[in-house]
C-alpha positions as YAML, in Angstrom:
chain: A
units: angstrom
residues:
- id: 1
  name: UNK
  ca: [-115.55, 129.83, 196.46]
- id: 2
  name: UNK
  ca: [-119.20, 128.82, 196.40]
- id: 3
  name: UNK
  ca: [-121.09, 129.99, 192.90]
- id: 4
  name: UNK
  ca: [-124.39, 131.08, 193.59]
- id: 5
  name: UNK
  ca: [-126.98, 130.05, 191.12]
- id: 6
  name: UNK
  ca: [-127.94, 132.93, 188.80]
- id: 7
  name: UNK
  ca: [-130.33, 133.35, 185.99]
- id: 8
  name: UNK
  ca: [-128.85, 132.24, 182.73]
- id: 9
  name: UNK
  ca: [-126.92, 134.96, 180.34]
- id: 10
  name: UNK
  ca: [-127.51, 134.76, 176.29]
- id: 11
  name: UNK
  ca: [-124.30, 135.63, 174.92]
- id: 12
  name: UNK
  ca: [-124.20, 136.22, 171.49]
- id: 13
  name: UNK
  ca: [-120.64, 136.00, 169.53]
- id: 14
  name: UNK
  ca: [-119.90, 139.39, 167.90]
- id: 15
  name: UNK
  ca: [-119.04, 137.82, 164.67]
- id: 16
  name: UNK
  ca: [-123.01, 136.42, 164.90]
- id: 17
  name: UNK
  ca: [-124.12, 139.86, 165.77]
- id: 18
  name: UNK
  ca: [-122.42, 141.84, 162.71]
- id: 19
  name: UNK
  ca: [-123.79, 139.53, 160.69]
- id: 20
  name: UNK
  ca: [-127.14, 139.88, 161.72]
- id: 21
  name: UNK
  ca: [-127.30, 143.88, 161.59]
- id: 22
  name: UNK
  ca: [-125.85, 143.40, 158.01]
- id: 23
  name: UNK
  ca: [-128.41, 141.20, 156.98]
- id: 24
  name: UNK
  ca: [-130.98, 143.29, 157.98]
- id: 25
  name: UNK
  ca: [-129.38, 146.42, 156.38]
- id: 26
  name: UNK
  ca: [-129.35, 144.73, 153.40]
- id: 27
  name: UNK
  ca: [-132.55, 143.47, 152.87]
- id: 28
  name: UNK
  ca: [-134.24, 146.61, 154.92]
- id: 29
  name: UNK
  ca: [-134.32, 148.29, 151.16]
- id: 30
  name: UNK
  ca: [-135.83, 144.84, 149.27]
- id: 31
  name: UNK
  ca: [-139.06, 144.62, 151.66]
- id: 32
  name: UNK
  ca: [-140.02, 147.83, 152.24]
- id: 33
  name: UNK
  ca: [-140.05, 148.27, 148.31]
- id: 34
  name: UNK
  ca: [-142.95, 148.25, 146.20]
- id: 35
  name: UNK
  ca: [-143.74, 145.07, 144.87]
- id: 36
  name: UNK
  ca: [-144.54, 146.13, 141.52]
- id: 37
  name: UNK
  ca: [-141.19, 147.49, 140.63]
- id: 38
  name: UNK
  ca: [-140.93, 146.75, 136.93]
- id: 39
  name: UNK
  ca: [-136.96, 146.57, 136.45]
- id: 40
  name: UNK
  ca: [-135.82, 143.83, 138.93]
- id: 41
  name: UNK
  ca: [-132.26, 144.24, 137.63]
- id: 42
  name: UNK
  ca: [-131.79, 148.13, 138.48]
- id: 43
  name: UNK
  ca: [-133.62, 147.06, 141.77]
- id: 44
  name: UNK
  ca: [-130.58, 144.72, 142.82]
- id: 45
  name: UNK
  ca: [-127.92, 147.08, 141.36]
- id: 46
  name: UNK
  ca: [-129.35, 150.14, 144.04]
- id: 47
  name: UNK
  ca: [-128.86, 147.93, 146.76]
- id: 48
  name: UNK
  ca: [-126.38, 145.45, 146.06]
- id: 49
  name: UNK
  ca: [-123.11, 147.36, 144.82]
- id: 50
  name: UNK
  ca: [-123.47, 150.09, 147.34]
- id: 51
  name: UNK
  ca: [-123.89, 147.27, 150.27]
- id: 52
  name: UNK
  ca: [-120.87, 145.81, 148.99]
- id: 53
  name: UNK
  ca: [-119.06, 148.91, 148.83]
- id: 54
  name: UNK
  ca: [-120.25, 149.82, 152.30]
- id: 55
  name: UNK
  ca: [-119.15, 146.67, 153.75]
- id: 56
  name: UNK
  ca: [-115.71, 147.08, 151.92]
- id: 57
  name: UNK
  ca: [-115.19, 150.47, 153.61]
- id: 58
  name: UNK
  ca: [-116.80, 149.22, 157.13]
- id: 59
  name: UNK
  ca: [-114.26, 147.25, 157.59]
- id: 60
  name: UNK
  ca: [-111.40, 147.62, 155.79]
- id: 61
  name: UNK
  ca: [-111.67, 150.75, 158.67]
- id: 62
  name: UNK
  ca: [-112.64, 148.33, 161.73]
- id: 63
  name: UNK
  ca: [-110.02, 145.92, 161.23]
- id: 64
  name: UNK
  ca: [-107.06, 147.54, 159.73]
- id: 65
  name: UNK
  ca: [-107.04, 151.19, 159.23]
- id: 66
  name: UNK
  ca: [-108.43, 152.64, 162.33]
- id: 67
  name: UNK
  ca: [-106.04, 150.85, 165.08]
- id: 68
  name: UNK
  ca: [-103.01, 150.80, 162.46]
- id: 69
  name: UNK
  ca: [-103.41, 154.53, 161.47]
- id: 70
  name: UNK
  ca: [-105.96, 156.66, 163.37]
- id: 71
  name: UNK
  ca: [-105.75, 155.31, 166.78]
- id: 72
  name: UNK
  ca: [-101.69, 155.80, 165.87]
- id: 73
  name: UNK
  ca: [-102.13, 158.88, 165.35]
- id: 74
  name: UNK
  ca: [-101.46, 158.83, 161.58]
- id: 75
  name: UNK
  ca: [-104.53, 160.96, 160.51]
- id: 76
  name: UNK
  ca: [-102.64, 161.96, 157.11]
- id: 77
  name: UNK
  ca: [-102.09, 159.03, 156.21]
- id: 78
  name: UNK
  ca: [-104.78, 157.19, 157.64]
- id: 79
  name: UNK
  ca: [-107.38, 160.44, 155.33]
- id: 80
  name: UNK
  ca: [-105.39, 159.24, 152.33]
- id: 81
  name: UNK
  ca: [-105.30, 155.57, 152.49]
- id: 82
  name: UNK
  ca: [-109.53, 156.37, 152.87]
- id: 83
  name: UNK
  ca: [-109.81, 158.25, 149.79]
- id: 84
  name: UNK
  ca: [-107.84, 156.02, 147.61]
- id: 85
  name: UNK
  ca: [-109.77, 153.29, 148.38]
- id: 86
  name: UNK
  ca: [-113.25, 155.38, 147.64]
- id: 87
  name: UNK
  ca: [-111.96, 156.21, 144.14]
- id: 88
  name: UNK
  ca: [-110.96, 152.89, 143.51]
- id: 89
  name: UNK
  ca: [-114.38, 151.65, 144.09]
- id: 90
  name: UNK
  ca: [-116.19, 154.57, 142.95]
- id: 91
  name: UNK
  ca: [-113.68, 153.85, 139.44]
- id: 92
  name: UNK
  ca: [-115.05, 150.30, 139.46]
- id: 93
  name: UNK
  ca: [-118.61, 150.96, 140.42]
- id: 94
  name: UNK
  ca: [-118.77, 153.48, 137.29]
- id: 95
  name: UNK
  ca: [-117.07, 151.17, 135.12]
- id: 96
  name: UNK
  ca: [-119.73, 148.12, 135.82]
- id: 97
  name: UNK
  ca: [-122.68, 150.87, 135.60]
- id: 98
  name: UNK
  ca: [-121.48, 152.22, 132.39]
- id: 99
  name: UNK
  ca: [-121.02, 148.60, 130.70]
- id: 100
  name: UNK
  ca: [-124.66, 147.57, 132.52]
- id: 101
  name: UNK
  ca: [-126.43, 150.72, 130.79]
- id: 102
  name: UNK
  ca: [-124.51, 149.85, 127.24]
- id: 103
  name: UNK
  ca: [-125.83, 146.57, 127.34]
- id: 104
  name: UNK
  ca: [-128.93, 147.57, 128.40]
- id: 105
  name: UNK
  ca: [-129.12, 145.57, 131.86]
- id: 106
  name: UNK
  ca: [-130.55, 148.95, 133.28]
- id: 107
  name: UNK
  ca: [-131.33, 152.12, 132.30]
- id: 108
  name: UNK
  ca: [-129.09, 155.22, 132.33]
- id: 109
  name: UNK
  ca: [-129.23, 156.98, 135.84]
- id: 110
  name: UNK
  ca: [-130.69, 160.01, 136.24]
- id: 111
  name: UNK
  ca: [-128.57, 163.51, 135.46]
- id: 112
  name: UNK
  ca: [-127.35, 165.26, 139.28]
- id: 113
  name: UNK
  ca: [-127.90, 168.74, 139.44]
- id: 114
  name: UNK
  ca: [-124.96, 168.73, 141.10]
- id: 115
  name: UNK
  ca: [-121.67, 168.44, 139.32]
- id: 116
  name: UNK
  ca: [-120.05, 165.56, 140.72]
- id: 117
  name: UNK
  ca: [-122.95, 164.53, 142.59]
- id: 118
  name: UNK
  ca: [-122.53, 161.21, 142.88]
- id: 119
  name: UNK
  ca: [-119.22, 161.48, 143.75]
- id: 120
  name: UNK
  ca: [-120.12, 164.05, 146.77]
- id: 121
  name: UNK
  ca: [-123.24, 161.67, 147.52]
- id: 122
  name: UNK
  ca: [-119.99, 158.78, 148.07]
- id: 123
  name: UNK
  ca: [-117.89, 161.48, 150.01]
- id: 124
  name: UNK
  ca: [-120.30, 161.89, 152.46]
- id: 125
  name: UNK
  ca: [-122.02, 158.16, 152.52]
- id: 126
  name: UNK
  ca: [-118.03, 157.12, 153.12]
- id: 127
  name: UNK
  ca: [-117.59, 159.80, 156.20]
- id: 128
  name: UNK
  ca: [-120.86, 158.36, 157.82]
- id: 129
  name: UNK
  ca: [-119.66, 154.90, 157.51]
- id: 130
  name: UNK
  ca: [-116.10, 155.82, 159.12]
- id: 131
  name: UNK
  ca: [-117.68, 157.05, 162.05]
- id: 132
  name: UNK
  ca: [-120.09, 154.19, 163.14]
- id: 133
  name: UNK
  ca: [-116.90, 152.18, 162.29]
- id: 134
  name: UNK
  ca: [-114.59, 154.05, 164.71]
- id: 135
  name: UNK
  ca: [-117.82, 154.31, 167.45]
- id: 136
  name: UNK
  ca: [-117.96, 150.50, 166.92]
- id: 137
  name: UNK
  ca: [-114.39, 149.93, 167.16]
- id: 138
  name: UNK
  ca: [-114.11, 152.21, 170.06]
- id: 139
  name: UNK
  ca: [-116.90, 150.56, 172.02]
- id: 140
  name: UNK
  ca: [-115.39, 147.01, 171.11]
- id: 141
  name: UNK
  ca: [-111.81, 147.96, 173.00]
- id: 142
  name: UNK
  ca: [-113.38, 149.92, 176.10]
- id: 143
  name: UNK
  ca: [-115.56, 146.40, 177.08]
- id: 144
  name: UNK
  ca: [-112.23, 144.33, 176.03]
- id: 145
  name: UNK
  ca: [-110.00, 146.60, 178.24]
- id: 146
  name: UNK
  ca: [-112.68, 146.33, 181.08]
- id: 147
  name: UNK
  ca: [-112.67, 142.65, 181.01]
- id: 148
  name: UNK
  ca: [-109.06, 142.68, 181.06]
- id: 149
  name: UNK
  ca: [-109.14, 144.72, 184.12]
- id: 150
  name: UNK
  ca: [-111.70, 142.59, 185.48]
- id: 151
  name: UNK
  ca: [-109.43, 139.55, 184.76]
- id: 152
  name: UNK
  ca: [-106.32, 141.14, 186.43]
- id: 153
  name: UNK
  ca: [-108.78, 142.18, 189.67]
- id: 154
  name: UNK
  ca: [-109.97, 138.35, 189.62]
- id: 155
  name: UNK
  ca: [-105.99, 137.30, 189.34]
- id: 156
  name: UNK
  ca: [-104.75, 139.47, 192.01]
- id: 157
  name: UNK
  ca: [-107.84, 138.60, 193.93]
- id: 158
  name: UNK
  ca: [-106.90, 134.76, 193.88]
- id: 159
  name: UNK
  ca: [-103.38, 135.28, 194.81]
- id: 160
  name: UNK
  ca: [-104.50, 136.91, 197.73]
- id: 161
  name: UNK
  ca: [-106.41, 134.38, 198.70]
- id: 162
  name: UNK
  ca: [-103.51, 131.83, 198.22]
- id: 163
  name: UNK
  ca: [-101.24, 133.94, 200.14]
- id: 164
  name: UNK
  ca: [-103.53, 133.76, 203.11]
- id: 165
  name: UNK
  ca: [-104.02, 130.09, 202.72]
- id: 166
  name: UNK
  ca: [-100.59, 129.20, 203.12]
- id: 167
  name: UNK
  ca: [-100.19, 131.84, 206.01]
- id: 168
  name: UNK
  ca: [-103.15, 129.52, 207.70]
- id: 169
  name: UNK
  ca: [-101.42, 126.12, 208.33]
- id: 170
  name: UNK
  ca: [-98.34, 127.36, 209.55]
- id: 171
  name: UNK
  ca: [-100.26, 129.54, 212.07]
- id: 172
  name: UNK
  ca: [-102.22, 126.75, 213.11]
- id: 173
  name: UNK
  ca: [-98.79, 124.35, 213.15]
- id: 174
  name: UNK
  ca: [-97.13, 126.99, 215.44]
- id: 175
  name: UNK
  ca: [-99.91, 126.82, 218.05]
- id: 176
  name: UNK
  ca: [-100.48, 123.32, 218.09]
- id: 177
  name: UNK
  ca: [-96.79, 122.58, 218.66]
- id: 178
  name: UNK
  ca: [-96.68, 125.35, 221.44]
- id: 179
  name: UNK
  ca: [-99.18, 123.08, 223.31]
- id: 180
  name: UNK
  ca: [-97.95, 119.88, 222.53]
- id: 181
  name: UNK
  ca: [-94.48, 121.34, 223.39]
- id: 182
  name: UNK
  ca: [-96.20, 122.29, 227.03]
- id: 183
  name: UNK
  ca: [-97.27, 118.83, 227.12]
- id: 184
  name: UNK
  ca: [-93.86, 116.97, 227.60]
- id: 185
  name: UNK
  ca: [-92.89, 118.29, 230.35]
- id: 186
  name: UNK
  ca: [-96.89, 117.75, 232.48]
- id: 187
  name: UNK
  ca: [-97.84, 113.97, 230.63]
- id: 188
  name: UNK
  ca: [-95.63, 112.27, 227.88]
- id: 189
  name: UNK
  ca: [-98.55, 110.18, 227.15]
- id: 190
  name: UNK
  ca: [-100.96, 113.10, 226.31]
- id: 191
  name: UNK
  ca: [-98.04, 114.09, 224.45]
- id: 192
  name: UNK
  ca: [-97.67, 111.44, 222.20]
- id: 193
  name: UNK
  ca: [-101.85, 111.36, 221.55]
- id: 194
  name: UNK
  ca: [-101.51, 115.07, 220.69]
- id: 195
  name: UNK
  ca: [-99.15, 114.19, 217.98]
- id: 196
  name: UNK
  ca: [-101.71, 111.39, 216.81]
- id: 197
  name: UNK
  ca: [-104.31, 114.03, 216.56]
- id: 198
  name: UNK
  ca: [-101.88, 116.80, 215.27]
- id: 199
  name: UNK
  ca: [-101.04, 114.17, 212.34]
- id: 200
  name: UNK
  ca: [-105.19, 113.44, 211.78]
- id: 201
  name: UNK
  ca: [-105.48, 117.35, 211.80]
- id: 202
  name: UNK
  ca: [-103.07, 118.27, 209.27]
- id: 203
  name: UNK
  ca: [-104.23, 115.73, 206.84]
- id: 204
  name: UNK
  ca: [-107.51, 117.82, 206.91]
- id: 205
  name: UNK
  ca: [-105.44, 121.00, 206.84]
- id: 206
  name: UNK
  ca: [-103.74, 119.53, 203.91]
- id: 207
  name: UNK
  ca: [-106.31, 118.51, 201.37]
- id: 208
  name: UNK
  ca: [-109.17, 120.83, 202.70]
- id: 209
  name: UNK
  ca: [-107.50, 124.14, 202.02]
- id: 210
  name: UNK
  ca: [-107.40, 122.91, 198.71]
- id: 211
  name: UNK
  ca: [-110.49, 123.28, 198.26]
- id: 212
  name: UNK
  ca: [-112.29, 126.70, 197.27]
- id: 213
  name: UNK
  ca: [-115.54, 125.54, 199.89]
- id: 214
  name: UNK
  ca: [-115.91, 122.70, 201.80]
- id: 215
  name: UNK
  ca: [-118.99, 121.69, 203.68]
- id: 216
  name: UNK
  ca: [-120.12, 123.42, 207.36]
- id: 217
  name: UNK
  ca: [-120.27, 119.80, 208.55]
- id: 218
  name: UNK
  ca: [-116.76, 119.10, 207.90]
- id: 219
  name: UNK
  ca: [-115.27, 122.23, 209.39]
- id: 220
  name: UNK
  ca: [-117.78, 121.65, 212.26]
- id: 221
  name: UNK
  ca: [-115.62, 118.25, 212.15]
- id: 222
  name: UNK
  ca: [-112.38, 119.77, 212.09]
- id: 223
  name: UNK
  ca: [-113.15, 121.94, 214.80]
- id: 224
  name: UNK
  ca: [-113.93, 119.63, 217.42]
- id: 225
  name: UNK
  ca: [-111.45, 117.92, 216.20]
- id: 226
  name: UNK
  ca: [-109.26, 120.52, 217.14]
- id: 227
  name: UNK
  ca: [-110.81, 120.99, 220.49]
- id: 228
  name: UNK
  ca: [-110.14, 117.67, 221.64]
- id: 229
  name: UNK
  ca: [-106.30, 118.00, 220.73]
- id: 230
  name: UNK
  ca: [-106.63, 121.64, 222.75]
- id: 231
  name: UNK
  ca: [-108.72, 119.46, 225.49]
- id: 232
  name: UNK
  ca: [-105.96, 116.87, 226.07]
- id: 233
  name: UNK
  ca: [-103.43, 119.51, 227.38]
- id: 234
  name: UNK
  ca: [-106.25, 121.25, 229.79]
- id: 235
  name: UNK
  ca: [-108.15, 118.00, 230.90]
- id: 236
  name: UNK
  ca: [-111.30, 116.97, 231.97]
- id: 237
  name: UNK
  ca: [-111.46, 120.47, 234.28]
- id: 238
  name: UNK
  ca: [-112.23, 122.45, 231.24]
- id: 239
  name: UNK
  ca: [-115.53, 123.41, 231.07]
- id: 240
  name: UNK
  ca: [-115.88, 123.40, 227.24]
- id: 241
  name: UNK
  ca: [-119.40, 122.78, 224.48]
- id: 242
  name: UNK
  ca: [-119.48, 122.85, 221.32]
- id: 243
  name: UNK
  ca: [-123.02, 122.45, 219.59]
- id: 244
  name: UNK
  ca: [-123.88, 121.98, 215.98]
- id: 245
  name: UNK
  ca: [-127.43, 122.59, 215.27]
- id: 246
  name: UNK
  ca: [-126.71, 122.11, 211.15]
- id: 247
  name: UNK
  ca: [-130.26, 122.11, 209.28]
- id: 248
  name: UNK
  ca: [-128.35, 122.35, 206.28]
- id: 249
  name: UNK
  ca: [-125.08, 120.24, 206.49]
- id: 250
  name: UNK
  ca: [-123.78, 120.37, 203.20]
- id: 251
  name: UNK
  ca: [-123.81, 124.61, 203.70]
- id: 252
  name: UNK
  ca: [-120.63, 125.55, 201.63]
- id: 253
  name: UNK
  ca: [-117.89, 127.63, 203.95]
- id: 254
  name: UNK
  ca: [-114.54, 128.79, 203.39]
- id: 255
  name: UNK
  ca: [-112.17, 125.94, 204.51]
- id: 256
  name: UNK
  ca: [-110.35, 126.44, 208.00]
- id: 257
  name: UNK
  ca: [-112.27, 129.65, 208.15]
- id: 258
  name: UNK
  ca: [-113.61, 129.51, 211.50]
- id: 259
  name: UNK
  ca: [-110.12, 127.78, 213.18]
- id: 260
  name: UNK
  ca: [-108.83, 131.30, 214.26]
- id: 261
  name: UNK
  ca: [-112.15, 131.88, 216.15]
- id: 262
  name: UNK
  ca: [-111.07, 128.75, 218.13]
- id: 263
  name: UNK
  ca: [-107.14, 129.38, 218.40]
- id: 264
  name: UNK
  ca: [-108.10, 132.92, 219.60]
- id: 265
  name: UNK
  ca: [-110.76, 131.12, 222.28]
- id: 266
  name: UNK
  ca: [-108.15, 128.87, 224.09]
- id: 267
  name: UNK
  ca: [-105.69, 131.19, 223.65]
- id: 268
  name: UNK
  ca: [-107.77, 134.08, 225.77]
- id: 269
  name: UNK
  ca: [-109.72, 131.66, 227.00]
- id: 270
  name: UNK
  ca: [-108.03, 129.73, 229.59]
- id: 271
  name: UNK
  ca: [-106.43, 131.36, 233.18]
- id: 272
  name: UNK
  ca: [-103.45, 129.82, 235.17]
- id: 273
  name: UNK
  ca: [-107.09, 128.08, 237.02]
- id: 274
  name: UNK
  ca: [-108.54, 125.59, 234.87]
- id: 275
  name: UNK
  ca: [-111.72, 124.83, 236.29]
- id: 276
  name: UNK
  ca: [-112.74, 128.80, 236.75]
- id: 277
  name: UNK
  ca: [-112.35, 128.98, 232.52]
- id: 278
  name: UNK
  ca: [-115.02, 127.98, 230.17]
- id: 279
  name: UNK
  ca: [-115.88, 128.31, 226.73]
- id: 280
  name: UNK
  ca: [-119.30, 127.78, 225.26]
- id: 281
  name: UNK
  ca: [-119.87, 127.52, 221.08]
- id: 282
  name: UNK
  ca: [-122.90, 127.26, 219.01]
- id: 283
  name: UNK
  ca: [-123.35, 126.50, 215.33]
- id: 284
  name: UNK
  ca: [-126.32, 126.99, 213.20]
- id: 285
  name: UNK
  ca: [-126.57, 126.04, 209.38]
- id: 286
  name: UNK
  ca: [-130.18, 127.14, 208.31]
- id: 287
  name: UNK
  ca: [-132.04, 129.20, 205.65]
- id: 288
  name: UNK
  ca: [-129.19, 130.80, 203.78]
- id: 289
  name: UNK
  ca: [-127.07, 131.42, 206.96]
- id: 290
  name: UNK
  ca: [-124.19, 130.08, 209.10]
- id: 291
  name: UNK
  ca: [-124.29, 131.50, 212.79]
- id: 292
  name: UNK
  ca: [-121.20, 131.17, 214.80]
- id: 293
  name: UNK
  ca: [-121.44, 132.44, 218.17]
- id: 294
  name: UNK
  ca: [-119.28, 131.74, 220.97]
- id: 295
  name: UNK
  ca: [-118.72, 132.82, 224.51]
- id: 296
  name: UNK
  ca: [-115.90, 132.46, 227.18]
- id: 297
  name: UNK
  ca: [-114.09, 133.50, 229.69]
- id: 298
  name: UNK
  ca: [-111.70, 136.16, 229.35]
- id: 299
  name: UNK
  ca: [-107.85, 136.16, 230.54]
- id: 300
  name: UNK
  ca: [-106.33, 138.75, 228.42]
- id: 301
  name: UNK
  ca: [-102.55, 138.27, 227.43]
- id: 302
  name: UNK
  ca: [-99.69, 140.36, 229.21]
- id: 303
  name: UNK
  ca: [-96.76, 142.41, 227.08]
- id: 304
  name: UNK
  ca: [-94.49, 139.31, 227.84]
- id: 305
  name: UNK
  ca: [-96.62, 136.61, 226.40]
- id: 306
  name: UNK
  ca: [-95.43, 136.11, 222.97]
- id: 307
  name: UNK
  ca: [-97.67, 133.24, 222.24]
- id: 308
  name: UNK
  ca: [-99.08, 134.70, 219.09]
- id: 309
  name: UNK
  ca: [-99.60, 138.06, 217.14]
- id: 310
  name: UNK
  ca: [-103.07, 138.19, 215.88]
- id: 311
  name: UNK
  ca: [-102.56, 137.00, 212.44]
- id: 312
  name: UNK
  ca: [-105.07, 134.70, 212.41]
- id: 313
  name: UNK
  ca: [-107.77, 136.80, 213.09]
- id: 314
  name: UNK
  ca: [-106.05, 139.47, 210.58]
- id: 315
  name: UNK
  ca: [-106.25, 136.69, 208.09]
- id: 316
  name: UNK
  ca: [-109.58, 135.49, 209.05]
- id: 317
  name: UNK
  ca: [-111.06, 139.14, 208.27]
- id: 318
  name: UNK
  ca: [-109.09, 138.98, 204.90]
- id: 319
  name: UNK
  ca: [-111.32, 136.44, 203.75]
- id: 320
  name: UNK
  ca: [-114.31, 137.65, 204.77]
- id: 321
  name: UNK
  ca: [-114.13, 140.77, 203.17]
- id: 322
  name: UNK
  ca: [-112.87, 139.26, 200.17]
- id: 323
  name: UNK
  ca: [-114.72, 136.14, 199.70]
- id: 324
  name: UNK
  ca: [-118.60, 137.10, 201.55]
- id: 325
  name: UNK
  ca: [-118.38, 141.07, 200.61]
- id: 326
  name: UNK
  ca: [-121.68, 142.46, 202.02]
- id: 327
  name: UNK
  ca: [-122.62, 138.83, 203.05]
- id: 328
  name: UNK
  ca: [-121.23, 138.75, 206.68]
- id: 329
  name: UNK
  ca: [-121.06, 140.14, 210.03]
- id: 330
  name: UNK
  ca: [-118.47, 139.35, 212.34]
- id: 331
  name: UNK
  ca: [-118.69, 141.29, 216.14]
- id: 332
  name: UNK
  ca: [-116.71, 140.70, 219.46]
- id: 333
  name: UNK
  ca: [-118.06, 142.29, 222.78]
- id: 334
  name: UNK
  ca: [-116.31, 141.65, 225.67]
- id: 335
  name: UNK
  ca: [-119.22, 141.62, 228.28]
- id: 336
  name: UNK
  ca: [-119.56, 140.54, 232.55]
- id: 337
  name: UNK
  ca: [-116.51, 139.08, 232.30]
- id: 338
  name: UNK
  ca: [-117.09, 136.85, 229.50]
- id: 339
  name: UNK
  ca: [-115.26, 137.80, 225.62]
- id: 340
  name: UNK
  ca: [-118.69, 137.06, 223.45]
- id: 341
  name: UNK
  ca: [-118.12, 136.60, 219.41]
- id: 342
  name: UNK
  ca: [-120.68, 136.63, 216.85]
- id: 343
  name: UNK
  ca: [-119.90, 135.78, 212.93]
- id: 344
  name: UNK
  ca: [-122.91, 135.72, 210.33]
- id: 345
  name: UNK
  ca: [-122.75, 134.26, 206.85]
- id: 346
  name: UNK
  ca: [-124.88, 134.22, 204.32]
- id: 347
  name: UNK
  ca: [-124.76, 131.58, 201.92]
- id: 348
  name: UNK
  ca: [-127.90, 130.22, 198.85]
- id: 349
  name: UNK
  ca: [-130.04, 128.27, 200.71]
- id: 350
  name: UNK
  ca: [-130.59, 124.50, 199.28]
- id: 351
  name: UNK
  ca: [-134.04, 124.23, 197.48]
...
């Protein structure tokens, strides 16, 4: 269907994004430093091995621990496989201070009051960064499960819509042929030019429905199209008019969705006397809205006529309510004898 313009949306990859925040969390410590710190080598060992062992635990959780283990339900396991890998660093991290302080890159850290303080300090620095992993993790599957959900709505959405296509032609076929079928019998000729204009009509049908929108001067087109195939069985007697008053002609519309309006006109519209029916349409294409509004007599159908069911109106309402949600009105009124119909739609008007 029709896209409406909207304002453009930045959308930043989330690789891009973690690499930002990281970045930043890294040289948060550097700039808000003194300047005048004397040993530039114990400087880059306070924030660069404890980054890297932060990143290490970040995501060694994101990626593989947290959906393999704790989202499996393997908490023991998925506890263990966390503290092994926090000694193993903490092992390493000792090792490279101890060898840094004997060669006198830095010097010694201070003593913890705490026995094991460091270790405790890691403990708890290791629990914090587990839980913004499995928030971030967590918040990165709830919007990938909601666009999946939004991709199934969209898919089941669409075959809808294609179901109700291909319900559309062989409605309109079955009617058509009714008349021409009525035709044989009254004037062979007409006959015959109602199959000329049946074959013109279902090229359109054809290679318009096709089409997710097509312009309101080409189903404007189609219909009178349509009415002159309907006009050839009733005859000059038939008081019909059909005006297009299209400010906008290139107004997208749903293809064939105003051809069950018609169908449902001649078929209600017409009595056994000719020249006491008439049907009156007018069509308006201007600032944002289409305006279809139609009025004729009214012969309703007895139990015993079986020429139709009311799909295509059934259908018709389909599509509106999927394809111009909130952005139509559609009202019948049957009123002094006459069946009046009314359908608004509201489309982006052209700039």
């Amino acid at each position: 269907m029709y896209k409406t313009r909207k304002f453009p949306k930045w959308h930043v990859p989330p690789p891009i994004i973690h690499i930002l925040v990281w970045i930043f969390i890294y040289l948060a410590p550097v700039i808000f430093m003194s300047s005048d710190t004397q040993n530039s080598w114990y400087v880059r060992y306070k924030t660069t091995l404890p980054f890297l062992a932060t990143l290490l635990a970040f995501y060694a959780n994101y990626i593989y621990l947290i959906p393999k283990y704790l989202y499996a339900k393997r908490i023991s396991l998925y506890i263990v496989l966390n503290l092994a890998m926090f000694l193993i660093v903490y092992c390493l991290m000792d090792i490279w201070q101890s060898n840094a302080v004997a060669a006198g890159v830095i010097p010694p850290p201070p003593e913890s009051k705490l026995p094991f303080g460091y270790l405790l300090k890691g403990l708890a620095g290791l629990l914090f960064i587990n839980g913004i992993a499995i928030a971030v993790r967590s918040t990165s599957m709830w919007f990938h499960f909601r666009e999946q959900v939004q991709k199934l709505e969209l898919e089941n959405t669409l075959s809808k819509l294609s179901f109700l296509k291909m319900q559309i032609s062989p409605h309109f076929l079955f009617n058509t042929l009714n008349n021409i079928l009525a035709l044989i019998d009254e004037n062979k000729e007409l006959a015959k030019q109602s199959v000329q204009q049946l074959s013109k009509l279902l090229r359109s049908v054809i290679y318009d429905s096709e089409a997710s929108s097509v312009t309101i001067k080409q189903e404007v087109e189609f219909l009178n199209n349509y009415a002159d195939l309907m006009k050839l069985r009733y005859g000059p007697e038939l008081n019909f008019s059909l005006e297009a008053d299209l400010s906008e002609p290139n107004a997208p519309i749903a293809p064939l969705l105003l051809v069950p309006i018609l169908e449902n006109i001649f078929k209600h519209g017409i009595g056994a006397s000719v020249e006491d029916s008439s049907i009156s349409i007018k069509i308006q294409a201007k600032s944002g809205k289409i305006i279809f509004e139609s009025s004729n007599t009214y012969f309703p159908k007895t139990y015993q006529d079986k020429s139709g069911s009311g799909i295509g109106i059934a259908n018709m309402q389909e599509r509106l309510n999927m394809l111009y949600a909130k952005r139509h009105s559609y009202a019948c009124k049957i009123a002094n004898g006459k069946y009046i119909t009314t359908l608004e739609l509201q489309y982006e008007p052209f700039n």
